[in-house]
N, C-alpha and C positions, 0 to 999 in steps of 0.2 A: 438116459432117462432124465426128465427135463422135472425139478420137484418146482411144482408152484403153491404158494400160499396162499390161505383162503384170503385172511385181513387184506391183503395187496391188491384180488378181486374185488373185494369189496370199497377200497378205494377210489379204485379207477371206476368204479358205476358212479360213487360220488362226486371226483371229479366230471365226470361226463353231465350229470347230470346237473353241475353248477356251471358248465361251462352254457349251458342251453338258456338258463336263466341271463334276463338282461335288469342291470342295477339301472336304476332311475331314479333322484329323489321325486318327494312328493312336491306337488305345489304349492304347498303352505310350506318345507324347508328351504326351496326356494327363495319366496318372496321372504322369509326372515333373515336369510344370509343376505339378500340383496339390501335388504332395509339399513340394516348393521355397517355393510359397506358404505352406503349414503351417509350411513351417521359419523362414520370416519373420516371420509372426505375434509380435506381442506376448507374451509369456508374461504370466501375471499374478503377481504376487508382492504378493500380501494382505499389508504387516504393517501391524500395529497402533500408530499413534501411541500416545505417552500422551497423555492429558488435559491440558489446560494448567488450573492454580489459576486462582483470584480475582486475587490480586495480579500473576501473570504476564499473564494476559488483560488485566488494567488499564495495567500498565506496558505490553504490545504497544501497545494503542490509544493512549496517550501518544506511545509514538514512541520509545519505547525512555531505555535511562537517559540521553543526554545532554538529552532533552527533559525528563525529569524534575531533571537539575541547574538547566537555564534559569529550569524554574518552580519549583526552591528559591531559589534567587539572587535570581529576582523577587521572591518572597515577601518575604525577607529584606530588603529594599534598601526594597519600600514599609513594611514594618512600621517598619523604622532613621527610615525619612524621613517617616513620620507621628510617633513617637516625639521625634525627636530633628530637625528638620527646620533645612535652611538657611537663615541670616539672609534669601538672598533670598526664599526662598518666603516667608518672615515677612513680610518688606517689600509682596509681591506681594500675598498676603490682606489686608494692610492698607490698602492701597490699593482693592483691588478692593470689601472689606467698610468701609471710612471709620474703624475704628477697630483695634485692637491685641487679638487675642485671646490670652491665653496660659495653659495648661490645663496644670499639671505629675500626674503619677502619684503622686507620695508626699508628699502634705501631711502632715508631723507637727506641724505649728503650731494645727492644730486638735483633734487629741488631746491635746495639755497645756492649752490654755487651755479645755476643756471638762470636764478631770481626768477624762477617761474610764477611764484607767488606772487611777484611782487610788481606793480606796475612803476618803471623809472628807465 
């Protein structure tokens, strides 16, 4: 014997009879949900960058001016130390190459003993 309960009958007419029923809003909830969306919407505000130069564009992709002080600095510092270089570098190429090179920029001992200067 099979016990059934009344409540549980009386459910299942309920269910049934919401399941018949179809939800729809109204048309005024509608158009105020749609309105609300509109008013969320992104606006667009077009402006117009300017152009960025040669030389802006170039220092951006450098990395801006402290990148560009690093690579004057560096610049500076090998030109100093190819120019003007430390005993120990000296010592080091001399070792490395077995002999002593030394290459100055301003020879004038070779324009007087050649009297380049001079017309005779």
């Amino acid at each position: 014997m099979t016990m059934t309960n009344p409540n549980d009958d009386m459910l299942d007419g309920l269910f049934a009879q919401a399941r018949k029923t179809t939800a729809a809003p109204s048309d005024d909830l509608t158009a105020r949900v749609l309105a609300d969306a509109d008013a969320m919407q992104p606006q667009s505000t077009a402006v117009a960058t300017p152009q960025m130069g040669l030389w802006a564009r170039m220092l951006d992709t450098l990395g801006g001016w402290p990148a560009v002080g690093s690579l004057a600095t560096a610049t500076v510092v090998g030109i100093w130390v190819g120019v003007a270089p430390p005993s120990s570098v000296e010592d080091m190429t001399a070792n490395l190459l077995g002999d002593q090179v030394s290459v100055t920029l301003f020879s004038t001992d070779l324009l007087f003993e050649e009297e380049v200067l001079f017309d005779g």
